[in-house]
PANUVO-165957 format. One line per field, with one value per residue: z, y, x of N, C-alpha, C in turn; residue in one letter. Coordinates in steps of 0.2 Angstrom, whole numbers, padded with zeros to 4 digits. Layout:
BEGIN
n_Z = c(Z / ...)
n_Y = c(Y / ...)
n_X = c(X / ...)
ca_Z = c(Z / ...)
ca_Y = c(Y / ...)
ca_X = c(X / ...)
c_Z = c(Z / ...)
c_Y = c(Y / ...)
c_X = c(X / ...)
zake = c(A / ...)
This chain:
BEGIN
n_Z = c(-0062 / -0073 / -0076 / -0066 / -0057 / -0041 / -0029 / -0031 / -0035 / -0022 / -0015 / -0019 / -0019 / -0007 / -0003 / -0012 / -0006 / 0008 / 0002 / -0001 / 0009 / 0017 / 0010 / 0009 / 0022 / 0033 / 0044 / 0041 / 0040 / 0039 / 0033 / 0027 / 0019 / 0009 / 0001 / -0003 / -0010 / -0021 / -0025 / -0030 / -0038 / -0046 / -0050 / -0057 / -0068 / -0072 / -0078 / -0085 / -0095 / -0102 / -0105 / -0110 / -0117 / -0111 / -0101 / -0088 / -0086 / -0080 / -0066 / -0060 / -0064 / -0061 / -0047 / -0046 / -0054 / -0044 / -0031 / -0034 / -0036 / -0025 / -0016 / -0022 / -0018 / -0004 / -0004 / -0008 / 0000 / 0012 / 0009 / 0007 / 0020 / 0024 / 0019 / 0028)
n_Y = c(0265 / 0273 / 0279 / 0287 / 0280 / 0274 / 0279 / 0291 / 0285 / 0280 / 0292 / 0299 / 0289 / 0289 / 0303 / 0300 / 0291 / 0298 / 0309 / 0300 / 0296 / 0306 / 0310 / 0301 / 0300 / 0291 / 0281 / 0278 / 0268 / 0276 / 0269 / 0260 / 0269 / 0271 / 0259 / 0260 / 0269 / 0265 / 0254 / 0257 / 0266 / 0256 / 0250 / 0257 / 0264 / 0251 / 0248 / 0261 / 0259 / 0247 / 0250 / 0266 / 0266 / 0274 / 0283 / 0295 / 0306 / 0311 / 0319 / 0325 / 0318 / 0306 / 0306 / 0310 / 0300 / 0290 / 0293 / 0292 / 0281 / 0274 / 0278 / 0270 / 0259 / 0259 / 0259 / 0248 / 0240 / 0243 / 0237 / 0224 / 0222 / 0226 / 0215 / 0205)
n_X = c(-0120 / -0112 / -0096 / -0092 / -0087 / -0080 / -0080 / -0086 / -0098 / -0102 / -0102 / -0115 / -0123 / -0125 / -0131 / -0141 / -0148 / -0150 / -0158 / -0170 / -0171 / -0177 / -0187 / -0198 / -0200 / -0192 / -0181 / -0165 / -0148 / -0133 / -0123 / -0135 / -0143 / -0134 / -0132 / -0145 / -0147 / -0136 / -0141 / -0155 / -0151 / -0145 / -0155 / -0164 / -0159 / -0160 / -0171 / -0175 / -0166 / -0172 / -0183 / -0186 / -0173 / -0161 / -0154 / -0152 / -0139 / -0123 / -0117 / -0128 / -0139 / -0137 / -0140 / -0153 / -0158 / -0155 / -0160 / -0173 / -0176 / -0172 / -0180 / -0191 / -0187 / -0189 / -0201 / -0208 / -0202 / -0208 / -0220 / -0220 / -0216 / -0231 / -0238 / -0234)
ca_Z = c(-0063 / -0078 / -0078 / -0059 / -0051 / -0033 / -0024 / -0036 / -0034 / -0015 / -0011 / -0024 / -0015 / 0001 / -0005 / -0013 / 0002 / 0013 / -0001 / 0000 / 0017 / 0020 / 0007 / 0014 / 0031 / 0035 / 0046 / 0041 / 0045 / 0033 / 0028 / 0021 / 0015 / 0003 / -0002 / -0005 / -0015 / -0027 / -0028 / -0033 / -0047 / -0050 / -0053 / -0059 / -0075 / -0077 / -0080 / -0091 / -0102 / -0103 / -0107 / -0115 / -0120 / -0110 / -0093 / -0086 / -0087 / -0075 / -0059 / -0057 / -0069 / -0058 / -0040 / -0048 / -0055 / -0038 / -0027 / -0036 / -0037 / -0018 / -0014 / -0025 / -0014 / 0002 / -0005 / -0011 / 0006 / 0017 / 0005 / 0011 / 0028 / 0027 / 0019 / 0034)
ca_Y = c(0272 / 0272 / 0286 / 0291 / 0278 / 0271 / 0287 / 0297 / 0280 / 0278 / 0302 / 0298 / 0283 / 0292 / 0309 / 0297 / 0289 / 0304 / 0313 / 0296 / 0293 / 0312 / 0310 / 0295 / 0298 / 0283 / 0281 / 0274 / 0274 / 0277 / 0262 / 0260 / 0277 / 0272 / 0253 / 0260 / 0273 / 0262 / 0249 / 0260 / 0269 / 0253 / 0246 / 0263 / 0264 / 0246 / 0249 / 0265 / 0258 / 0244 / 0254 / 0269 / 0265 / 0276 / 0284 / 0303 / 0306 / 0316 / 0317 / 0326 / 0315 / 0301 / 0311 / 0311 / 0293 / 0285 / 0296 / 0290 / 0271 / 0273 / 0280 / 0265 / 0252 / 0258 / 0259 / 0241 / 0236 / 0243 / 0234 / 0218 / 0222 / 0225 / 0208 / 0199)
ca_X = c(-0118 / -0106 / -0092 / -0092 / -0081 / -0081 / -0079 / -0093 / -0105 / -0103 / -0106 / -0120 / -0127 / -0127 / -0134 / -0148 / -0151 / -0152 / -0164 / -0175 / -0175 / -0181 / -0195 / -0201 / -0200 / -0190 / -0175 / -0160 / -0142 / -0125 / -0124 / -0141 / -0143 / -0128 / -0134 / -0151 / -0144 / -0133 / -0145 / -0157 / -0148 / -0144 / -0165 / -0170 / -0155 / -0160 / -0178 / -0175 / -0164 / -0177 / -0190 / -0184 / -0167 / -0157 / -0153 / -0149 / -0131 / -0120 / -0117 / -0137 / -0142 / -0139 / -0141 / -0159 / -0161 / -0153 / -0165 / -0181 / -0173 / -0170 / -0188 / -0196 / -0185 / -0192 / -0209 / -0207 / -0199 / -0214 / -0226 / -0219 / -0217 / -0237 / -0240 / -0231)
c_Z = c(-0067 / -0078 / -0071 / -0055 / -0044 / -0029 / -0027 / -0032 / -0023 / -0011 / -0018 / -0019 / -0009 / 0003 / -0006 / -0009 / 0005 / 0010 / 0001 / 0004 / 0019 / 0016 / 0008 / 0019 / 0034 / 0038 / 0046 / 0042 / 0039 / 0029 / 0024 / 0018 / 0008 / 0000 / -0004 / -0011 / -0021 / -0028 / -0031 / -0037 / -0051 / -0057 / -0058 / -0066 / -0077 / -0082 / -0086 / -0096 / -0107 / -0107 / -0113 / -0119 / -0118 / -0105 / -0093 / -0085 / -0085 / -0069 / -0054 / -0058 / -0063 / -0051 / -0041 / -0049 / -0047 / -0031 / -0027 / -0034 / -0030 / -0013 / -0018 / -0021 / -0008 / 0003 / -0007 / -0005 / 0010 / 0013 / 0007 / 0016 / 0029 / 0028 / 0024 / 0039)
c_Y = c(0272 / 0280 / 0287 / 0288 / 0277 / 0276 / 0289 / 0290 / 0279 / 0288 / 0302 / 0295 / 0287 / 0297 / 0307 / 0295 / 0294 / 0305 / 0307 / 0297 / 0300 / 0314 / 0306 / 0293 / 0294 / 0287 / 0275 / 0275 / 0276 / 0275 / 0258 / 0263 / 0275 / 0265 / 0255 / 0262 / 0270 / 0257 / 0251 / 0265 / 0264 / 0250 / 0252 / 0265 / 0259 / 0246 / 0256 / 0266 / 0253 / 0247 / 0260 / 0269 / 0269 / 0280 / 0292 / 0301 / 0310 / 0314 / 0319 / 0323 / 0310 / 0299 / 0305 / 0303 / 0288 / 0286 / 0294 / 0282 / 0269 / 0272 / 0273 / 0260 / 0254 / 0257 / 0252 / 0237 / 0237 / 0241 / 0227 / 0217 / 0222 / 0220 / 0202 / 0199)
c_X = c(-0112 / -0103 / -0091 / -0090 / -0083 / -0083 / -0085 / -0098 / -0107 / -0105 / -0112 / -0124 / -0131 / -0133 / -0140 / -0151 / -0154 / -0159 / -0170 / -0176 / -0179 / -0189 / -0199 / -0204 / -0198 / -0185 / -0172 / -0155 / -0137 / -0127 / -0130 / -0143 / -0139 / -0131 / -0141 / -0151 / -0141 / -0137 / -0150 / -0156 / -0148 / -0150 / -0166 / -0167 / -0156 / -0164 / -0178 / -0172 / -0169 / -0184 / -0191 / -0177 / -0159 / -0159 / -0150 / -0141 / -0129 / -0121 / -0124 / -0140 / -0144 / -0140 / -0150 / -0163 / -0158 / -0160 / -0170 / -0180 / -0173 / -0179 / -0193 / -0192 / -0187 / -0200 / -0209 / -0208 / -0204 / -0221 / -0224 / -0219 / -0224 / -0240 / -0238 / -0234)
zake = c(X / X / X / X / X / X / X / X / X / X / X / X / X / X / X / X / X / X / X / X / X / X / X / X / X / X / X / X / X / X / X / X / X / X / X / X / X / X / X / X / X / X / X / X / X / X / X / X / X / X / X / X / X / X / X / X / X / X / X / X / X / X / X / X / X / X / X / X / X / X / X / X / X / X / X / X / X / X / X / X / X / X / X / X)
């Protein structure tokens, strides 16, 4: 999350947390709401710089790309919980 700082990436994280977790229908707590959140910002700006070469920018921009990045690591994460 370039530009938006500790503070901005962690009321980022969280917000994309929450949105995931309430599109998903998962329950998680804070603290996973927020790791979910900044790690996937993290995958989901890796992947479309990767791909297309550049990433949403702003504080929506990456609301939006964390919240999707969030929703694709829980969808990931209950694909392996099936296979076990």
């Amino acid at each position: 999350m370039t530009g938006i700082g500790w503070i901005g990436s962690l009321i980022i994280g969280a917000l994309a947390g929450w949105i995931a977790e309430k599109i998903m229908k998962s329950d998680q707590s804070l603290l996973m709401n927020i790791v979910l959140g900044i790690v996937g910002a993290l995958v989901l700006n890796w992947l479309l710089i990767a791909i297309i070469g550049t990433t949403l920018g702003g504080w929506i921009g990456q609301l939006i790309v964390a919240a999707a990045g969030a929703c694709l690591l829980i969808f990931i994460g209950r694909l392996i919980r099936r296979k076990t």
